[in-house]
C-alpha positions in Angstrom: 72.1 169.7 121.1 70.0 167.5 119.7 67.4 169.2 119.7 68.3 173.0 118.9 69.5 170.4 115.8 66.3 168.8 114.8 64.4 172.2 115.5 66.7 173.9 112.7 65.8 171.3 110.3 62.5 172.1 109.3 63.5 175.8 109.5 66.3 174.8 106.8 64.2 173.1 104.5 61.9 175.7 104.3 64.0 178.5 103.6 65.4 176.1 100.6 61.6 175.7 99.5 61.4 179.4 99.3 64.8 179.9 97.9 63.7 177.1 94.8 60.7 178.8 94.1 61.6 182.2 93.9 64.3 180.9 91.2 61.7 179.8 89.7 59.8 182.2 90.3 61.9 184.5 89.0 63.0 183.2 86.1 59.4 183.2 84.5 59.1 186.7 84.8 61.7 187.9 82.4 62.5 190.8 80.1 59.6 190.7 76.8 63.0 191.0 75.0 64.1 187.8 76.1 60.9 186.2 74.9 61.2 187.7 71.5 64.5 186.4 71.0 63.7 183.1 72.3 60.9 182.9 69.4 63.2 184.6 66.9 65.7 181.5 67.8 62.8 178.6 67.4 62.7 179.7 63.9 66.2 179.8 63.6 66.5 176.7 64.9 63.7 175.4 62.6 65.4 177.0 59.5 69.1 175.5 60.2 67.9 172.0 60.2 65.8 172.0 57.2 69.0 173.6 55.6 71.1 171.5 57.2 69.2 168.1 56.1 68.1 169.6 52.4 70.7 172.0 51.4 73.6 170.1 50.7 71.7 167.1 49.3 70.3 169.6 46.9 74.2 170.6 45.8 74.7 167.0 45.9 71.4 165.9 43.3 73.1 168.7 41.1 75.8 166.4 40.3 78.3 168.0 42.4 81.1 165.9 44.9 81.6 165.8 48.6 85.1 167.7 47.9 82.9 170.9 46.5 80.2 170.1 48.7 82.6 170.8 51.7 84.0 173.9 50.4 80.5 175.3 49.5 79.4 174.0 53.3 82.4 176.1 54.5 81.0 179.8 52.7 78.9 180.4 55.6 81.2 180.2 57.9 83.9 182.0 56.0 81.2 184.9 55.5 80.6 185.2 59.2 84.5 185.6 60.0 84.4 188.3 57.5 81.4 190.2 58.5 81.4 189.5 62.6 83.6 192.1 63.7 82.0 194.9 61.2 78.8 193.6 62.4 79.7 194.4 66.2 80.6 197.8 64.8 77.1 198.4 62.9 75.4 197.0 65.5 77.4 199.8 68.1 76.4 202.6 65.5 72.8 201.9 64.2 71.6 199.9 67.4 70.8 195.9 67.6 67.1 195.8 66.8 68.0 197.2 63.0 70.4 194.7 62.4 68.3 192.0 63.6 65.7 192.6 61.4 68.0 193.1 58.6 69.1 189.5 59.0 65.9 188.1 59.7 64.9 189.7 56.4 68.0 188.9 54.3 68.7 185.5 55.6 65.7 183.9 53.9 66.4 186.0 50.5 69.8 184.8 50.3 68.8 181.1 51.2 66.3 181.4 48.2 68.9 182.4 46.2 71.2 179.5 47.2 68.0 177.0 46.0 67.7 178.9 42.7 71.3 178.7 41.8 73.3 175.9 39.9 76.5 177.2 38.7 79.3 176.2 41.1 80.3 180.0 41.0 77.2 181.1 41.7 76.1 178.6 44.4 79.3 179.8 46.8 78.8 183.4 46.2 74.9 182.9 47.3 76.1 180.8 50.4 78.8 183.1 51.5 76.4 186.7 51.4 74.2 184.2 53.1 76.8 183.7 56.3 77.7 187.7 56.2 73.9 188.5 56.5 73.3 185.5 59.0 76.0 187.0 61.8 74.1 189.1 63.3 72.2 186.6 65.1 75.2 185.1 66.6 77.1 188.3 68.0 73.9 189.8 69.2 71.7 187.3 70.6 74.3 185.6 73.2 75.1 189.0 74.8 71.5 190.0 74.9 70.4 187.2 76.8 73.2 187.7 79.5 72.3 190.9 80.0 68.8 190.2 80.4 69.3 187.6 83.1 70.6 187.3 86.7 73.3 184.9 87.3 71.1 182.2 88.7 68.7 182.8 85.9 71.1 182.9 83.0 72.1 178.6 82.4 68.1 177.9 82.5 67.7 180.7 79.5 70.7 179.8 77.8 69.7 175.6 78.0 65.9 177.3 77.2 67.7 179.2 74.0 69.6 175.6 73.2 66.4 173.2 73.6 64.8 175.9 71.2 67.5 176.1 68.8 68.5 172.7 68.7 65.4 170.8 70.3 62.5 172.4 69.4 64.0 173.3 65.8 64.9 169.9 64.8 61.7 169.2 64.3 62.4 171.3 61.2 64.1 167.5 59.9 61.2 166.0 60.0 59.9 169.1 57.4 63.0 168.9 55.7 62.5 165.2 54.7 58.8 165.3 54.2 58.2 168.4 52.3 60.9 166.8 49.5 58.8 163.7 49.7 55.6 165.4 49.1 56.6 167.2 46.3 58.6 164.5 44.7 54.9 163.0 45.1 53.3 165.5 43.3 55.7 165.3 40.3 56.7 162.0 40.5 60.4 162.1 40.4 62.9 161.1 42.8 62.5 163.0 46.3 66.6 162.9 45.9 66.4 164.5 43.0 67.0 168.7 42.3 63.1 170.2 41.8 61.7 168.8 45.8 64.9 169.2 47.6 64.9 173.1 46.3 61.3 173.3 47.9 63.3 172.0 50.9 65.6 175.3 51.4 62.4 177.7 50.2 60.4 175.9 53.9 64.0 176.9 55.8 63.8 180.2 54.1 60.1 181.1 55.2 60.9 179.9 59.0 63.3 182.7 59.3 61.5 185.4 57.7 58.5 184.6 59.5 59.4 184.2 62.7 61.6 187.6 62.5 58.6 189.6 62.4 58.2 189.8 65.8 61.9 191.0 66.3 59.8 194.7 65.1 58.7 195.1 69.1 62.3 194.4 70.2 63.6 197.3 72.5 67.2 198.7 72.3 68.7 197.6 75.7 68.7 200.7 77.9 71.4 201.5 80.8 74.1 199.4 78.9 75.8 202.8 77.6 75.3 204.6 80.9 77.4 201.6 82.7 79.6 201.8 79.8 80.5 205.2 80.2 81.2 204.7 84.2 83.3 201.7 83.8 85.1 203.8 81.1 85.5 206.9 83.5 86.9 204.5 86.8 89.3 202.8 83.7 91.0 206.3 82.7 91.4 207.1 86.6 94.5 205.1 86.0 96.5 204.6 83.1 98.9 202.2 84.2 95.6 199.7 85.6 94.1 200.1 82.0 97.1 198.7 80.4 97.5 195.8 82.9 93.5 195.4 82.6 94.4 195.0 78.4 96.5 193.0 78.3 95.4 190.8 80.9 91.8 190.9 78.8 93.8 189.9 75.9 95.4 186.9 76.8 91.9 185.8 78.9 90.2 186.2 75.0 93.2 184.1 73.7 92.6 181.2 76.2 88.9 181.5 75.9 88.9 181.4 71.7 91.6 178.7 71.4 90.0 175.8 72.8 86.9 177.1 71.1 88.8 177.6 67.3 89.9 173.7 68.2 86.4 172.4 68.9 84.5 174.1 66.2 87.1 172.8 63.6 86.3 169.1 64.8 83.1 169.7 65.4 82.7 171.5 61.7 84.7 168.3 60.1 81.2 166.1 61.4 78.2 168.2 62.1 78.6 169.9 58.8 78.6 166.9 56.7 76.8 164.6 58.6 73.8 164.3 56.8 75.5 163.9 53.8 77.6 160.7 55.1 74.8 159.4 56.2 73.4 159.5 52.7 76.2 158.1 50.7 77.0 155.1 53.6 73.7 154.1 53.9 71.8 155.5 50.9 69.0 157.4 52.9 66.5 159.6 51.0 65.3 162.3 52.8 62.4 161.3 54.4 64.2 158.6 56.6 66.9 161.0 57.1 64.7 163.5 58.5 63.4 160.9 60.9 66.4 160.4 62.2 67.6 164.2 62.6 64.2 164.8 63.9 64.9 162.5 67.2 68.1 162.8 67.4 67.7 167.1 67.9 64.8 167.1 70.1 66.0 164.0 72.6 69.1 166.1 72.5 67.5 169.2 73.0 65.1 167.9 76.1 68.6 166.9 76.9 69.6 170.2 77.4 67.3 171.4 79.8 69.1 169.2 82.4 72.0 171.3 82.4 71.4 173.5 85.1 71.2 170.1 87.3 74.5 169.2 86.1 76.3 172.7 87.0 74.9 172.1 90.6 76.9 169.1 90.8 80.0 170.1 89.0 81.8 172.9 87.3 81.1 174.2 84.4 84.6 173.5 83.4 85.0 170.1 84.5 81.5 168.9 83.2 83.0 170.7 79.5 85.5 169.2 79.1 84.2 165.9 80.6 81.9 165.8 77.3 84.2 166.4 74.9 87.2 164.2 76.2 83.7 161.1 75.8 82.6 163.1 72.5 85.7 162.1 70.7 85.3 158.2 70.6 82.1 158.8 69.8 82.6 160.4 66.4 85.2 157.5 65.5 82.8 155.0 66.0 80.1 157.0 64.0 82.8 157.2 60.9 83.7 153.2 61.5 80.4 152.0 62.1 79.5 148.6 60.1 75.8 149.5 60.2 73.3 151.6 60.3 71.7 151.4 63.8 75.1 151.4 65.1 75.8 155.0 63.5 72.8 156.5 64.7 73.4 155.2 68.2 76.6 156.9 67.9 75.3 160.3 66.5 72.4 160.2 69.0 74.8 160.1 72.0 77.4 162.8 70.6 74.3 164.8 69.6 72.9 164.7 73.5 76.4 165.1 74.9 76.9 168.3 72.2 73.2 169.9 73.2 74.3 169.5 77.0 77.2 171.6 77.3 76.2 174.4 74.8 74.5 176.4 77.7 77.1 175.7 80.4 80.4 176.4 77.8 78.2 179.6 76.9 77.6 180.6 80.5 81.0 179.8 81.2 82.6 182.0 78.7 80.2 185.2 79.6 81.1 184.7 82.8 85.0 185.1 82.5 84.3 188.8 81.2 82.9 191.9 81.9 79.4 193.4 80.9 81.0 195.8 78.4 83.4 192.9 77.0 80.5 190.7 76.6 79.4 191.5 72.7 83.1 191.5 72.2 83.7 187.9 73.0 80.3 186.8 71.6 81.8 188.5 68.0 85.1 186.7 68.4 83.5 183.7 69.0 81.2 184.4 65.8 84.7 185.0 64.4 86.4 181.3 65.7 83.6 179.6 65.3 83.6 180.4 61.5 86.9 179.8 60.9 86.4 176.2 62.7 83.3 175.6 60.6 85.2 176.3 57.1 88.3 174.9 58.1 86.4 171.7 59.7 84.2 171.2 56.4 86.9 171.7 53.8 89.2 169.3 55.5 86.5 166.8 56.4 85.0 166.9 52.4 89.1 166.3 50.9 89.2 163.5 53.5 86.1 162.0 52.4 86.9 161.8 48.7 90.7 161.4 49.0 90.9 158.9 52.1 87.6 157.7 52.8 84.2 158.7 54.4 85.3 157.6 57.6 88.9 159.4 58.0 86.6 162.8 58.9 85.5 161.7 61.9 88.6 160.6 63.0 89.9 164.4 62.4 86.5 165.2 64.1 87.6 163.1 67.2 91.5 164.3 67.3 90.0 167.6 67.6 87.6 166.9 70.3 90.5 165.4 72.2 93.3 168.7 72.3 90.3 171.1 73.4 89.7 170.1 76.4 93.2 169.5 76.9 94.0 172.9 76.1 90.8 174.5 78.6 92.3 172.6 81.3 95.6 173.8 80.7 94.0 177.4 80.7 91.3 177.1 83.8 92.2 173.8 85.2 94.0 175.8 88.5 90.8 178.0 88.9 88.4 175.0 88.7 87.2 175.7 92.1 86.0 179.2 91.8 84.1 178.1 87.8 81.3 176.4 90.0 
C-alpha cells in the first residue's frame, strides 16, 4: 500500500500542474470582445473617480449645501432606474455595440454639461440625462463578460473588470486632485474654488469618450439568439413547467435584488458622499484628497485580484456576507473618527473589503440564473442599484445637515448589517452547493 501510495503522488501533482496551467492558460486567450470591454471599463473607471473626487466639490464651491448636494448626487442614480429596463429593450432591438457607443459618446457630453452649469435646476437635470445615458454600461457589460467566459474563467475576469474599474481607475484621484491644483496655479485662485474644479469633470469627461473609441471593433455576440430560441422552443413543450419555471424565476430575482436594494442604499449613504465628508471634517483640498482616493482604490483594487483565492477556500456566499457583516463597523468608525489618519484607516479597510467581493457577489448572482435571464438580472440590478444609490445619498446628505456628518455612516452601517442577514435567510440552506 504504501507504495502504490507514494507512486500516485507524483502522478497527482502533476496532473494539478497541468490542470493550473491550462486555467491559466486558458484564461489568457479570451474573446477580443472581452478585451475591448476591459479597456472600455479602465476608462470608466478612470472617469468615475475624477467625478467622484471633483464633481460634487465643484457643486459644493458653487455655494450649494450637503442637503442639495445629496439630492443632485442621487440624479444619476434615479436616471439609471428610469432608463435601465428601456435600455435592456433598445439594446434587444438595435443590438449592444450601438448602444455602447452611444453612451460612450453621450456620457462625456452630458458630464460637460454638468461642469458648465450653475443653476440648481439646471445642474440636476444635466446629472440625471447623465445617469439615463450612462446605463448602458451597467446592463450590458456584466452579461457580456459572462458569456464570454467559462465558469472557471469568469471570477478572474470579473476581479480583472473590478481591479480595472476600481484599481487601475482610481488612479483617476490622483488626476482629479492635481489637474484642479494646476490650474488653480495657472490662475491663482483657490484650487477649491469653481473655475479648476470644472476643469476637473472636463479630464473625467475626455476618459470616457476616449477610451470608447475602441468599443467601434466590438462584435454583436453571435449564438446567443440561436440558444435563445431553443431554450424558448423546450419552454413551450410544456405549459404548466413554464409557469412553475416563472414564478419560481420570480421569487429567485426577488431574493437576489433585495439584499442588493439593502446594500446599495448603505453603501450609497457613504461611498456617494465620502469625498465630500472628508472635505468638510478635515478641510482637504483636492490635491491631498486625491492622494488619498488614489491609494485607497488601487491597494483595493490589487485587492481584488485575490478573489479567486478566496472562493477556493469558501463560498461565494459565506465569504459575502462575511464582508459586509465586518464592513458595517467599519463605516461607524469612519463617521466617529477623532482624526484624520484614523478615518482613512477606516475607509482604506472598507474600501479593500468593498473591491473584494464585487467579483464573487457578481459571479454569484450570474450564476443563480440562466444564460437568457442573464441581461435581465444585470438590468434589474442597474435598476436596485439606482434606487439604493438615490435613496442612500438623499438620506445620508439630510442626515449630514440635520443630525450631523457622522449620523450617515451609521445608516451606512445599519444597512450593511440587514443584507447579509437577509442573503443568508435566502441561500444560507444551499451554502454548500454556492462553492
Amino acid at each position: 500500500m504504501p507504495s502504490v501510495s507514494n507512486s500516485s503522488e507524483p502522478r497527482v501533482q502533476g496532473d494539478k500542474v497541468t490542470h493550473k496551467r491550462a486555467a491559466i492558460s486558458s484564461f489568457w486567450r479570451l474573446p477580443r470582445n472581452v478585451y475591448l470591454l476591459l479597456l472600455f471599463t479602465t476608462g470608466k473607471g478612470f472617469q468615475l473617480s475624477i467625478a467622484a473626487l471633483t464633481l460634487n466639490y465643484y457643486v459644493h464651491s458653487l455655494g450649494y449645501q450637503p442637503d442639495f448636494i445629496g439630492v443632485f448626487s442621487a440624479m444619476p442614480a434615479v436616471g439609471a432606474c428610469i432608463a435601465a429596463v428601456p435600455t435592456g429593450m433598445l439594446v434587444n432591438r438595435i443590438g449592444r455595440k450601438p448602444v455602447l457607443l452611444l453612451t460612450a459618446f453621450l456620457t462625456p457630453l452630458m458630464l460637460a454639461l454638468c461642469a458648465l452649469v450653475t443653476s440648481a435646476p439646471l445642474l440636476l437635470v444635466a446629472n440625471l440625462i447623465q445617469g439615463l445615458v450612462s446605463t448602458a454600461y451597467w446592463v450590458t457589460n456584466l452579461p457580456l463578460l459572462s458569456e464570454s467566459t467559462t465558469q472557471e474563467q469568469r471570477v478572474g475576469v470579473l476581479a480583472l473588470n473590478s481591479f480595472l474599474l476600481l484599481g487601475i481607475g482610481a488612479l483617476g484621484n490622483l488626476l482629479g486632485g492635481a489637474i484642479p491644483e494646476f490650474v488653480a496655479g495657472l490662475l491663482h485662485v483657490s484650487a477649491g474654488s469653481a473655475i479648476p474644479l470644472r476643469w476637473g469633470v472636463f479630464s473625467a469627461a475626455l476618459f470616457t469618450f476616449v477610451f470608447g473609441l475602441p468599443l467601434w471593433l466590438l462584435q454583436e455576440p453571435r449564438g446567443l439568439d440561436k440558444a435563445t430560441s431553443r431554450e424558448a422552443a423546450s419552454e413551450q413543450a410544456n405549459e404548466v413547467g413554464d409557469v412553475r419555471a416563472e414564478q419560481s424565476s420570480t421569487w429567485l430575482f426577488v431574493k437576489l435584488l433585495l439584499p442588493d436594494l439593502v446594500f446599495t442604499m448603505g453603501e450609497g449613504a457613504v461611498v456617494a458622499l465620502i469625498q465630500l465628508y472628508f472635505v468638510l471634517r478635515f478641510q482637504l483640498l483636492p490635491g491631498t484628497l486625491g492622494i488619498i482616493f488614489t491609494i485607497s482604490g488601487l491597494a483595493g483594487g490589487i485587492f481584488s485580484l485575490t478573489a479567486p483565492l478566496f472562493v477556493k477556500r469558501w463560498s461565494k456566499l459565506r465569504l459575502v456576507t462575511s464582508v459586509q457583516y465586518i464592513s458595517a463597523p467599519l463605516m461607524v468608525l469612519i463617521g466617529f473618527a477623532p482624526t484624520l489618519p484614523l478615518a482613512i484607516t477606516g475607509e482604506y479597510a472598507r474600501s479593500f473589503l468593498r473591491t473584494l467581493i464585487e467579483p464573487v457577489y457578481a459571479a454569484f448572482a450570474m450564476e443563480q440564473v440562466s444564460d437568457r435571464q442573464r441581461a435581465i438580472l444585470a438590468g434589474c440590478y442597474a435598476v436596485t442599484w439606482s434606487i439604493g444609490f438615490s435613496i442612500g445619498p438623499t438620506i445620508a446628505g439630510w442626515l449630514q445637515s440635520s443630525v450631523n456628518l457622522a449620523a450617515s455612516f451609521v445608516f451606512g452601517g445599519f444597512c450593511l448589517l440587514l443584507a447579509p442577514s437577509l442573503l443568508l435567510l435566502f441561500f444560507g440552506k444551499k451554502n454548500t452547493s454556492m462553492q
